[in-house]
C-alpha positions in Angstrom: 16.4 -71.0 -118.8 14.9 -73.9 -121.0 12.0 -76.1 -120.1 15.1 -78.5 -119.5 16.9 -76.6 -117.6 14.0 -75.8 -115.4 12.7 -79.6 -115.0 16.7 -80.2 -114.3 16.7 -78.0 -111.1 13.4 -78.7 -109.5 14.6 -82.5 -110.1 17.9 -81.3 -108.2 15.3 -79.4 -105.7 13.1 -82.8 -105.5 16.0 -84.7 -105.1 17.4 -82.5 -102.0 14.0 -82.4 -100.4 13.6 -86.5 -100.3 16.9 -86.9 -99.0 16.2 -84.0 -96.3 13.1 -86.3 -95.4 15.4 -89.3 -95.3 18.0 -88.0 -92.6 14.6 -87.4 -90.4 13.3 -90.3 -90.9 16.7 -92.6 -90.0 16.8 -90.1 -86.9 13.2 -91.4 -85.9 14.4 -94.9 -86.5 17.3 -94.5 -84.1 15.1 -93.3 -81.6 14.7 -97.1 -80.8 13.2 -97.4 -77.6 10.5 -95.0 -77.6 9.6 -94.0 -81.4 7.6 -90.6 -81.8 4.1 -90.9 -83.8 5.5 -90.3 -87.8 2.6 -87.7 -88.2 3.8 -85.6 -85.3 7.5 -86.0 -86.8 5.8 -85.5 -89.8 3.7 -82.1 -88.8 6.9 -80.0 -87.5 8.6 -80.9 -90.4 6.0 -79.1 -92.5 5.9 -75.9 -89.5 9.5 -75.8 -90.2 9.2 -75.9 -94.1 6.2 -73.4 -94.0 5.3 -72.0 -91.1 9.1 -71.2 -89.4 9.9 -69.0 -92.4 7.1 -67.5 -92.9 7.3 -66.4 -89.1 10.8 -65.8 -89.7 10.2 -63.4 -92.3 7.6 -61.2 -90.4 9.0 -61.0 -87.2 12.5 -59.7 -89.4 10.4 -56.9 -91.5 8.1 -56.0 -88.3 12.0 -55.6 -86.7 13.2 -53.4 -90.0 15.5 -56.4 -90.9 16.5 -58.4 -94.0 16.3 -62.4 -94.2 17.6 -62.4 -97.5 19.6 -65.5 -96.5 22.1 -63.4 -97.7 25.3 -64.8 -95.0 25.8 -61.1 -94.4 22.9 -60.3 -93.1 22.8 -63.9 -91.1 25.7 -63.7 -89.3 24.6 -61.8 -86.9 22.7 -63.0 -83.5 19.5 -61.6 -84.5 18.9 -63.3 -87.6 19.7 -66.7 -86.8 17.7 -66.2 -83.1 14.6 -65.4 -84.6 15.1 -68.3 -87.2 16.0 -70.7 -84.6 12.5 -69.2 -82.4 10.4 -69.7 -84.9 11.3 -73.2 -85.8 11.1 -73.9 -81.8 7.4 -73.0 -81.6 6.5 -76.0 -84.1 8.5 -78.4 -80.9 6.9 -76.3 -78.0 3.4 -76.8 -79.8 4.1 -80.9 -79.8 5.9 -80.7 -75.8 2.7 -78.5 -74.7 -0.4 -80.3 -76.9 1.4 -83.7 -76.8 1.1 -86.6 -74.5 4.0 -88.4 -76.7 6.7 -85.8 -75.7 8.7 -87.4 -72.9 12.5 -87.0 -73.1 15.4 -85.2 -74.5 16.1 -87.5 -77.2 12.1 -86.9 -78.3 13.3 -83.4 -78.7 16.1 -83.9 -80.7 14.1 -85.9 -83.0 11.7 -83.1 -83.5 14.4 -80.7 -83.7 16.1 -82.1 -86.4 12.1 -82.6 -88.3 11.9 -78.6 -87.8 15.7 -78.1 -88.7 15.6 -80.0 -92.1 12.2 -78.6 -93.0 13.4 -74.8 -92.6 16.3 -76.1 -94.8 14.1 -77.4 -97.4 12.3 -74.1 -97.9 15.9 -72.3 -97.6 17.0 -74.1 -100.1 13.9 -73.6 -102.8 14.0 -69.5 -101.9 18.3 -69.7 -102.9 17.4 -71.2 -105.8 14.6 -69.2 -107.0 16.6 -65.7 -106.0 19.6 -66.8 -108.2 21.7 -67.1 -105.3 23.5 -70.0 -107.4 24.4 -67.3 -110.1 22.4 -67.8 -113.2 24.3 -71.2 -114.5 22.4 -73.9 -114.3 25.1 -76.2 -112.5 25.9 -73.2 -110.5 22.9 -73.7 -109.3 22.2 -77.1 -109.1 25.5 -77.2 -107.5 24.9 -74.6 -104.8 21.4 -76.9 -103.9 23.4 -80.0 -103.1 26.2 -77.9 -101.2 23.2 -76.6 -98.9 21.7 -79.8 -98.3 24.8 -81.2 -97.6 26.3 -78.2 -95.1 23.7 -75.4 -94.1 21.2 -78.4 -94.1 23.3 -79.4 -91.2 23.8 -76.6 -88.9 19.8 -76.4 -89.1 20.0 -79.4 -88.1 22.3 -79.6 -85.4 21.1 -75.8 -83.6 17.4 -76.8 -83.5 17.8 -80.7 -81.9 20.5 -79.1 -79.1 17.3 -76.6 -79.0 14.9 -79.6 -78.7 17.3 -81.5 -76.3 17.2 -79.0 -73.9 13.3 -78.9 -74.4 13.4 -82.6 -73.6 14.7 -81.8 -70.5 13.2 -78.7 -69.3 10.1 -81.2 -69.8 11.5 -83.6 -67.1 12.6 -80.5 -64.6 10.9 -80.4 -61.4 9.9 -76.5 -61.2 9.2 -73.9 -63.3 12.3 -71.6 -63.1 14.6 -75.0 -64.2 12.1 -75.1 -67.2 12.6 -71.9 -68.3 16.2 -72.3 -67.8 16.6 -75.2 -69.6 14.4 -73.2 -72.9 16.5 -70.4 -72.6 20.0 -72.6 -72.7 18.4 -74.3 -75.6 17.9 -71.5 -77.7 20.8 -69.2 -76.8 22.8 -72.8 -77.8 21.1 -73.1 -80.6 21.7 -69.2 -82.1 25.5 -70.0 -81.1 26.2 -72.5 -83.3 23.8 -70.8 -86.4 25.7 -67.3 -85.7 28.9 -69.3 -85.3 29.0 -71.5 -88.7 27.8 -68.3 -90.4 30.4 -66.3 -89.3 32.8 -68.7 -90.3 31.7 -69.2 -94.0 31.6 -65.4 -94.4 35.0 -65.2 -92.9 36.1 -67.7 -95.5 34.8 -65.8 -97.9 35.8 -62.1 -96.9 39.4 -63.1 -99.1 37.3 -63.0 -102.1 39.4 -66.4 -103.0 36.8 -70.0 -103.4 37.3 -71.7 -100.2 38.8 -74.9 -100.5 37.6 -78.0 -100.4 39.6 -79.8 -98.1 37.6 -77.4 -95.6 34.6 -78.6 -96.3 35.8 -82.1 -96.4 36.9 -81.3 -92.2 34.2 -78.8 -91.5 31.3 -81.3 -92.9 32.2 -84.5 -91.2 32.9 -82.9 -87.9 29.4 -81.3 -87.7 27.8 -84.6 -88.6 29.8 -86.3 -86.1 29.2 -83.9 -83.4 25.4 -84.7 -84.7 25.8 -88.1 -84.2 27.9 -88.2 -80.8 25.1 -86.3 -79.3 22.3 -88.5 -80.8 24.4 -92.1 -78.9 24.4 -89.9 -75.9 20.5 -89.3 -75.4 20.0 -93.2 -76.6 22.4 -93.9 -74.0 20.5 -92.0 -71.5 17.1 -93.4 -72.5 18.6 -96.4 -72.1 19.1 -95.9 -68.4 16.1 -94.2 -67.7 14.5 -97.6 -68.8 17.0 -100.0 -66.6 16.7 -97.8 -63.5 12.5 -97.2 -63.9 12.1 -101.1 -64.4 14.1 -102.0 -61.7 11.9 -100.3 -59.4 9.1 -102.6 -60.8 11.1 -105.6 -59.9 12.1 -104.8 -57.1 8.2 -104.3 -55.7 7.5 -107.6 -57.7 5.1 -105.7 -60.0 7.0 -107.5 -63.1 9.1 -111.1 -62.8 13.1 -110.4 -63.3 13.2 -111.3 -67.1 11.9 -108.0 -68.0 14.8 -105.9 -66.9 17.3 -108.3 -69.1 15.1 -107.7 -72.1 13.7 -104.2 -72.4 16.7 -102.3 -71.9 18.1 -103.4 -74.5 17.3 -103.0 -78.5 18.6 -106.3 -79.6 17.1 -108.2 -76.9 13.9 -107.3 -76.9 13.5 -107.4 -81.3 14.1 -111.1 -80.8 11.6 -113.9 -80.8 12.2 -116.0 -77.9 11.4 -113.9 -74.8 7.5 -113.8 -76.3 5.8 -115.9 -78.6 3.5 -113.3 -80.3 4.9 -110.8 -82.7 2.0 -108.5 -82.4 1.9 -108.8 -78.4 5.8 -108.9 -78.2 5.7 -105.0 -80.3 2.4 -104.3 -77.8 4.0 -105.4 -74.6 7.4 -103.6 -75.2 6.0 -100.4 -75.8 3.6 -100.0 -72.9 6.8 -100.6 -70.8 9.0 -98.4 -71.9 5.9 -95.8 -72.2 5.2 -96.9 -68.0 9.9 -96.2 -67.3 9.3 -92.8 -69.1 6.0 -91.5 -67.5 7.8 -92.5 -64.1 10.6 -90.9 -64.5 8.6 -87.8 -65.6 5.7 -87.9 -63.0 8.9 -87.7 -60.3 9.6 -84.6 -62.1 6.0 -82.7 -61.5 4.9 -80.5 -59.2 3.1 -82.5 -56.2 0.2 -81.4 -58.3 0.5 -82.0 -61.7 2.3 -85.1 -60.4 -0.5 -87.2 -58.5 -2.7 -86.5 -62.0 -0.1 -88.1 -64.1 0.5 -90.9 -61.6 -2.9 -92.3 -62.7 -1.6 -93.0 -66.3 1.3 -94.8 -64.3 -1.2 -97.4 -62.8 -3.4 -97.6 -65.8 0.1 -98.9 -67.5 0.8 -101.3 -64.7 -2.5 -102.8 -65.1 -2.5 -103.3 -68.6 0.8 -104.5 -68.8 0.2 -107.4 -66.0 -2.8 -108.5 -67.8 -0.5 -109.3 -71.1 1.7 -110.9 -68.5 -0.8 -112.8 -67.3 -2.1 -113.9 -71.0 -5.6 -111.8 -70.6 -5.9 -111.1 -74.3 -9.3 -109.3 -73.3 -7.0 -106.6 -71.4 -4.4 -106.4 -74.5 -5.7 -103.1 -76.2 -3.1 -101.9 -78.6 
């Protein structure tokens, strides 16, 4: 290769990566009601572009495996479970060390961070291996193919992974957590091991597989992607009416709240609080008091009378906004 050729592919490379960072980033966006700090979206992004593979790779050699990325040696269970383990760590680290971490649709977010990372890196160790043949649009061609298919199953197996996270988080006990990880992960290897085995099966003919496959295969995944996403929104959604309600009901919060927060549209408009900066302040503290509640019912009697104090400390600073203290309003 040139000094052309070689700026051409790391432009194709730089190209991939940004619009990687993109898809994560609208995924954050969607997560509408209660958006995850960007530099913990941020952070497993980078575990899943550096640290996952790395991870990946040793816990393969110290097992006498390859992780070539070769599809032969991927299609079995072991290869994509220790990939899928090692990119769950970086979303275990933020459900364990993070007080932000409070629902299913949190872990798909993160998920799909740590997915798209690992896919980055994948994509940068293809094309430095010559996996693209040693054509330069071979290989320019095989980077935007990943990013726009395998980019996807990463995607799709670590947020189900992260889902389930989300809601061994809100289980009650300990052997529902566990049951919960487990699901997540063997769900997660499933669908890995599974698209795998179907592109090698494609390929086993020795014929190129033909486009009007990928033009099925690719919007289906996306779609099943998507479907999933509306699902946890919708669930957040009413985990907010229900949790709010409550609040009413005592007459801790006057009616108008439960016909505004639930809802995105509602509560982005002007006319249910004067203040921008207060209207952003106020919304968030209550959907951060419907998730706590719903998770604090979820804790051990224990754990659950601890959290409950962050519940009250909510209440409190939410009825002094309601009551126009701006000394109370601490954003």
């Amino acid at each position: 290769m040139n000094i052309l050729d070689i700026v051409t592919l790391f432009a194709a490379l730089g190209l991939s990566t940004v619009l990687l960072v993109a898809v994560v980033a609208a995924v954050w966006w969607f997560d509408r009601y209660d958006r995850e700090p960007l530099h913990l979206v941020a952070g497993v992004f980078l575990w899943g572009a550096f640290a996952a593979p790395v991870i990946a790779v040793f816990l393969a050699s110290a097992l006498g495996l390859s992780l070539d990325l070769e599809p032969a040696h991927l299609v079995g269970w072991i290869g994509p479970l220790i990939e899928e383990s090692a990119k769950a760590v970086g979303i275990v680290l933020v459900v364990v060390l993070s007080r932000e971490f409070d629902n299913p649709t949190d872990g798909v977010v993160y998920g799909t961070a740590a997915g798209l990372g690992f896919a980055a890196t994948e994509n940068l160790i293809y094309t430095v291996t010559g996996a693209g043949g040693s054509a330069l649009g071979g290989t320019v061609t095989l980077v935007f193919v990943r990013t726009a298919m395998a980019a996807g199953i990463h995607a799709v197996s670590s947020a189900t992974l992260g889902g389930c996270l989300g809601f061994a988080y809100l289980s009650r006990n300990r052997i529902s957590r566990l049951g919960w990880s487990i699901l997540g992960l063997v769900c997660a290897t499933i669908i890995h091991s599974g698209w795998n085995l179907m592109i090698l099966r494609m390929q086993a003919s020795g014929e190129p597989i033909p486009l009007a496959r990928w033009f099925v295969a690719v919007p289906v995944l996306y779609a099943l992607y998507l479907v999933a996403l509306f699902v946890f929104l919708r669930s957040e959604q009413t985990i907010l009416g229900q949790e709010l309600a409550e609040e009413v009901e005592l007459d801790v919060f006057p009616p108008w709240i439960l016909d505004v927060i639930p809802f995105y549209r509602r509560r982005i408009r002007s006319d249910w609080w004067p203040s921008l900066r207060e209207r952003t302040v106020l919304a968030r503290l209550l959907t951060r008091l419907a998730f706590r509640k719903h998770a604090v019912k979820r804790l051990p009697e224990g754990e659950s009378d601890l959290a409950g104090l962050e519940v009250v400390q909510l209440r409190q600073r939410i009825r002094a906004m309601l009551a126009h203290d701006d000394s109370e309003i601490i954003d």
